[in-house]
Each structure stands twice: as C-alpha cells, then as structure tokens.
N, C-alpha and C positions, 0 to 999 in steps of 0.2 A: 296100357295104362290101367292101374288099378280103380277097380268099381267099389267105392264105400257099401255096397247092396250086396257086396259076397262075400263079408265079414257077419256073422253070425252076431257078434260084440254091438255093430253098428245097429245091425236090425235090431235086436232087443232093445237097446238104451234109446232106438228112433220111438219106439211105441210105449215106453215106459218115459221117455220125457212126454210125450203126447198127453198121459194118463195124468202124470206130477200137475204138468202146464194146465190142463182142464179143471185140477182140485183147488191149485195155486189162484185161479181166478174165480170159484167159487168161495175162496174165506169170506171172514168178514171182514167189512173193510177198512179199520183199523190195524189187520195185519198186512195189507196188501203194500203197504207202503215201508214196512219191515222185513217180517219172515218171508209174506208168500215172494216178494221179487228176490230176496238172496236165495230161495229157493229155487227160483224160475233161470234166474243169472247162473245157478251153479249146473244149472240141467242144458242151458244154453252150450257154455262152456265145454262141457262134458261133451258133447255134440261135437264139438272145434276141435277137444283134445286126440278123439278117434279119429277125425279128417287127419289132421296133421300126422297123429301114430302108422296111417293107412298107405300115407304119399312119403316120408321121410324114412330115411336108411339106420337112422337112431333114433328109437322107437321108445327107449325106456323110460326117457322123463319124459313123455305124453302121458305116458300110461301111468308112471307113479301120480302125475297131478290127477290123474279120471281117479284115482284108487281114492284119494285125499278128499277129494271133492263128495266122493259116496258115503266116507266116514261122515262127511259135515251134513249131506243129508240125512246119515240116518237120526244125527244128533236131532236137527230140523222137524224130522218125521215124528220122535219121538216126545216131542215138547206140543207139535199140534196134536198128537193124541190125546196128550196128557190133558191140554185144553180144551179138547171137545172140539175141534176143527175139523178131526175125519172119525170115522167109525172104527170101532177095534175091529171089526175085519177089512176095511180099507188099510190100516193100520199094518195090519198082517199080509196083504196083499203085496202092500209097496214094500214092507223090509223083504217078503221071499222075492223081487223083482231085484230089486237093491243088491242082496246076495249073489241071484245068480250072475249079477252082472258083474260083481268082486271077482266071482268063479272063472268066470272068462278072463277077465283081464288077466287074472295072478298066472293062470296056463297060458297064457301070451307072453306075460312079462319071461317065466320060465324058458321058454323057446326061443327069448328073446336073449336067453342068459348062455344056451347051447349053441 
C-alpha cells in the first residue's frame, strides 16, 4: 500500500501548508473570515488532492486541481503582500515554496502523461 510520506510532493506541500496555516491564523482579523480561510481551505484541499493522486490509478485531474489551487494562492499571497499581511521576504518565501511545489507536481503530471 502506498505511504503519502515517500512522495517528496507530499512532504513539501505537508510543511509548506503547516507554514501557509501558521500565517493564515496570524492576520488580522478582519481577514480571517475572507482571505485567510479560503487560503487555509485551498492548502486543506491541496492536502486531499495528493492523498487521492497518491491511492488512485488516474492521477491527472488530482494533480491538475493541486496545480489550480497554487495559481489561486499565489493570487492570495500576492494581495496579502500588497496589504501588509506578511513581510516581503515571507512573501518571497511562500512564492519559492509555491514554485517548487508547481515543479513537482508538472514532472508528476508528465510521467503521468508517459
């Protein structure tokens, strides 16, 4: 049976939602009831979409909604910057996390394509 723990995709995006989830409940709280939970809900998700990519035989519309979902946080990320919600090098932290995590998935989806 496969282990979610010997996907490299999983470990990343486990400790990179951990980081999202930590920031997402320090805004303020005004946003908490907007951005940071569609924020939190899309890192959730993201979570569920690699389980299911990890146990199922067609893998590729998991991985295109993980892909879909990281576009919508970087939108996310990029609007609490703009507000002053994280710092420009928090800022720059989460998009290189964000990235790498696109990098994976798109050589998954590829292998997925061979």
């Amino acid at each position: 049976m496969a282990n979610p723990e010997n996907y490299k995709i999983f470990v990343h995006w486990y400790k990179t939602m951990d980081w999202i989830l930590d920031k997402c409940e320090k805004m303020p709280v005004n946003t908490r009831f907007t951005i940071a939970n569609r924020m939190g809900a899309l890192c959730v998700e993201n979570i569920e979409l690699l389980v299911e990519a990890i146990y199922r035989s067609n893998r590729r519309a998991y991985l295109e909604s993980f892909n879909m979902n990281l576009e919508k946080l970087r939108v996310f990320f990029r609007i609490c910057h703009e507000r002053r919600y994280i710092s420009h090098e928090q800022y720059r932290y989460i998009a290189a996390e964000i990235n790498e995590a696109g990098k994976m998935c798109g050589g998954w989806l590829k292998s997925c394509a061979q």
